[in-house]
N, C-alpha and C positions, 0 to 999 in steps of 0.2 A: 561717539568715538570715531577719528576719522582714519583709517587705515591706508596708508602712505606709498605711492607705487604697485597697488596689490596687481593693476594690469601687466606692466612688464616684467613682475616679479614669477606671472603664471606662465605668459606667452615665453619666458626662456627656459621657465620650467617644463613646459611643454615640448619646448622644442630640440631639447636634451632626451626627452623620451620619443621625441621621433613620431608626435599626433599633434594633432590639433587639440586646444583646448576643449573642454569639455565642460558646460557650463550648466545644464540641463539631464532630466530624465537617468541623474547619480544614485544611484539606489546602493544600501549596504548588504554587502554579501550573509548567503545562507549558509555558514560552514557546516560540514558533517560533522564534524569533533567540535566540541565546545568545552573542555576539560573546566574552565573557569569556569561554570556555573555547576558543575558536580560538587566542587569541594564542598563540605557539610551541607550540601543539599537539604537531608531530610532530618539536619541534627533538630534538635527541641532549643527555646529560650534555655533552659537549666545546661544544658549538653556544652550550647555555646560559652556559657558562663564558666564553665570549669575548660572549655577550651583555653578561654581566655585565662582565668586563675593562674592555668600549669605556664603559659607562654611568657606571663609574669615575671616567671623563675628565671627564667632567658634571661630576659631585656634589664634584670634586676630591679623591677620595677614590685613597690609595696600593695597585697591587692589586700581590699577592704569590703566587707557587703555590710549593708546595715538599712533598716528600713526609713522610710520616709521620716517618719515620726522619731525617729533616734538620728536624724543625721547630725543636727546640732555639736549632739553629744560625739558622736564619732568622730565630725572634725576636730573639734576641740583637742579629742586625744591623739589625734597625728600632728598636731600644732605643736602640743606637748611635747610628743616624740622628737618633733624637730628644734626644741630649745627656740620655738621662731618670738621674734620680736614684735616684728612687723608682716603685714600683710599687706597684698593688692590684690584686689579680686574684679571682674567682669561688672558692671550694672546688664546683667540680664535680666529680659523677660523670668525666666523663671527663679529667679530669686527669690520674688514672693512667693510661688506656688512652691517651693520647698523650702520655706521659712529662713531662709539664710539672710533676708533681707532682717528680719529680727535676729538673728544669730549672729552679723557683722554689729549692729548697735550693741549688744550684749559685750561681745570680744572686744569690743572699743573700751572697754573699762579696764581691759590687762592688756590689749597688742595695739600698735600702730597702727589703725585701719584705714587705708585709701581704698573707693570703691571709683571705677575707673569715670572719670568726668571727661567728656569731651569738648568742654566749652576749655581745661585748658589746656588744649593741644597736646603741645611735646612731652612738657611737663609732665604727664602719665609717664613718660618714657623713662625720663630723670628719677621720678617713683621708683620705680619696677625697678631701676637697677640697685638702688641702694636697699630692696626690701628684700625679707628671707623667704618669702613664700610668695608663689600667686596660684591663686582658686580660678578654675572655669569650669564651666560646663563642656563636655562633649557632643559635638551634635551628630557625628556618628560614630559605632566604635568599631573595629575591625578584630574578630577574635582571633583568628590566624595569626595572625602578626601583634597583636598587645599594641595597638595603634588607633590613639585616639583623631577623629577631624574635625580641626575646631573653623571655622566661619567666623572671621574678625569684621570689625565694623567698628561705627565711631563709638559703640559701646561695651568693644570689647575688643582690644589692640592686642597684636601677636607678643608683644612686650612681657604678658603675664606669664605665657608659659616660655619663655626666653630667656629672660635680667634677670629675676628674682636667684637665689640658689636654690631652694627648691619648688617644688610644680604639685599641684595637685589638681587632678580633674574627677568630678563630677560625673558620673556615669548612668543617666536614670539607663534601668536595665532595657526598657523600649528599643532605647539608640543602638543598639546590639547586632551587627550583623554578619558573616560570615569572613566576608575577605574584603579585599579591594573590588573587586567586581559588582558589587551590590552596591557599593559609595559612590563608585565613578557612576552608575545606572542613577539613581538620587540625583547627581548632581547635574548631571546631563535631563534629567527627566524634568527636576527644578526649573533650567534654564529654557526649555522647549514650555513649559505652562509660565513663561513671563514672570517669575520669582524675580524681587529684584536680588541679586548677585553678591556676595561677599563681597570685601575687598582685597581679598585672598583667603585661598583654605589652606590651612594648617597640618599637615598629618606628623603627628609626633607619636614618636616610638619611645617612650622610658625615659631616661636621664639621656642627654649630651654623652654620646662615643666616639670613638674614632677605632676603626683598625687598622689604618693605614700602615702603621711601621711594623712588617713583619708581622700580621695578620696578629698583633697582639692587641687583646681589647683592652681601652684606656675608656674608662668611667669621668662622665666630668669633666668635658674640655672644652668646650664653647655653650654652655647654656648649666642650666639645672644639674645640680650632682646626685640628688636624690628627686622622686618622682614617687607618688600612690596613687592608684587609683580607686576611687571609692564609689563601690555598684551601690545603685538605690530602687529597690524596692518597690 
């Protein structure tokens, strides 16, 4: 990637603050208050989990737990829930490891199953808006805020949890952690050990809101109307 004017863009930036540029020997400050790494500090895996439950109720988002071996079943019955048609779901790595890769052939006998292909491009995209559901995994979840982050790539377009009307993610309880603070640390820590990079991360909160008019919450406006999230065991 080539980054475009970065020298005059710093030397005026510097010189609005009144130094010299500073290009060397940047080290990050040691604050004495760090409040962001207190919030559930010392809560448990279960602690978090019902953090996240109750938070649920906010965002109006569906919680679900069900163990590995039962998730099949589980989806099924929020599919149900949803009268959905059709699906579009992620080709992830762990699709196999939690059998959903058997689970879409199976549902392919009663719903529309598209699993995301990237050899045809757009066309995912065109998918996604005309289906009623799309399935991801989370790869991290945020229990404070009821906020999943998803990591897109060619085989797994933000289109899933976006076009479809409603959204369902995948939660292995692992991916679980406290706030924003522990995700941004991940993602930053990722990119410092040469991870190669999403091609954007996702952080979705629930169903598509808005409060803008009059701090009144409107459910359902630009994405997904309804939203589960299902913890796995």
């Amino acid at each position: 990637m080539t980054i475009q004017n970065r020298d005059s863009f710093l030397s005026n930036l510097a010189a609005n603050l009144g130094r010299p540029q500073k290009r060397e020997g940047v080290t990050r400050p040691e604050y004495s208050v760090q409040p962001q790494h207190e919030v559930f500090k010392d809560y448990s895996a279960e602690q978090l989990i019902e953090v996240l439950r109750e938070h649920c109720k906010v965002i109006h988002t569906d919680f679900v737990r069900t163990e590995k071996s039962d998730l099949q079943e589980t989806l099924k019955k929020v599919l149900d829930g949803y009268d959905a048609v059709s699906i579009i779901a992620s080709n992830d790595k762990r699709n196999q490891e939690y059998g959903l890769d058997k689970a879409y052939k199976e549902f392919a006998k009663e719903f529309d199953v598209h699993v995301w292909d990237a050899s045809l491009d757009k066309e995912n995209q065109v998918i996604a808006e005309r289906t009623d559901v799309g399935i991801s995994f989370s790869d991290i979840t945020l229990a404070e805020s009821g906020t999943v982050a998803l990591m897109t790539n060619k085989d797994n377009g933000r289109s899933i949890s976006l076009m479809p009307k409603c959204y369902i993610a995948i939660i292995p309880k692992e991916t679980i952690v406290p706030r924003m603070t522990q995700a941004a640390a991940r993602i930053h820590q990722d990119n410092e050990n040469g991870t190669i990079p999403p091609s954007s991360v996702c952080f979705v909160t629930g169903p598509s809101n808005s409060a803008d008019i009059e701090m009144n919450l409107i459910v359902g406006v630009h994405g997904p109307v309804k939203v589960t999230y299902i913890v796995v065991d």
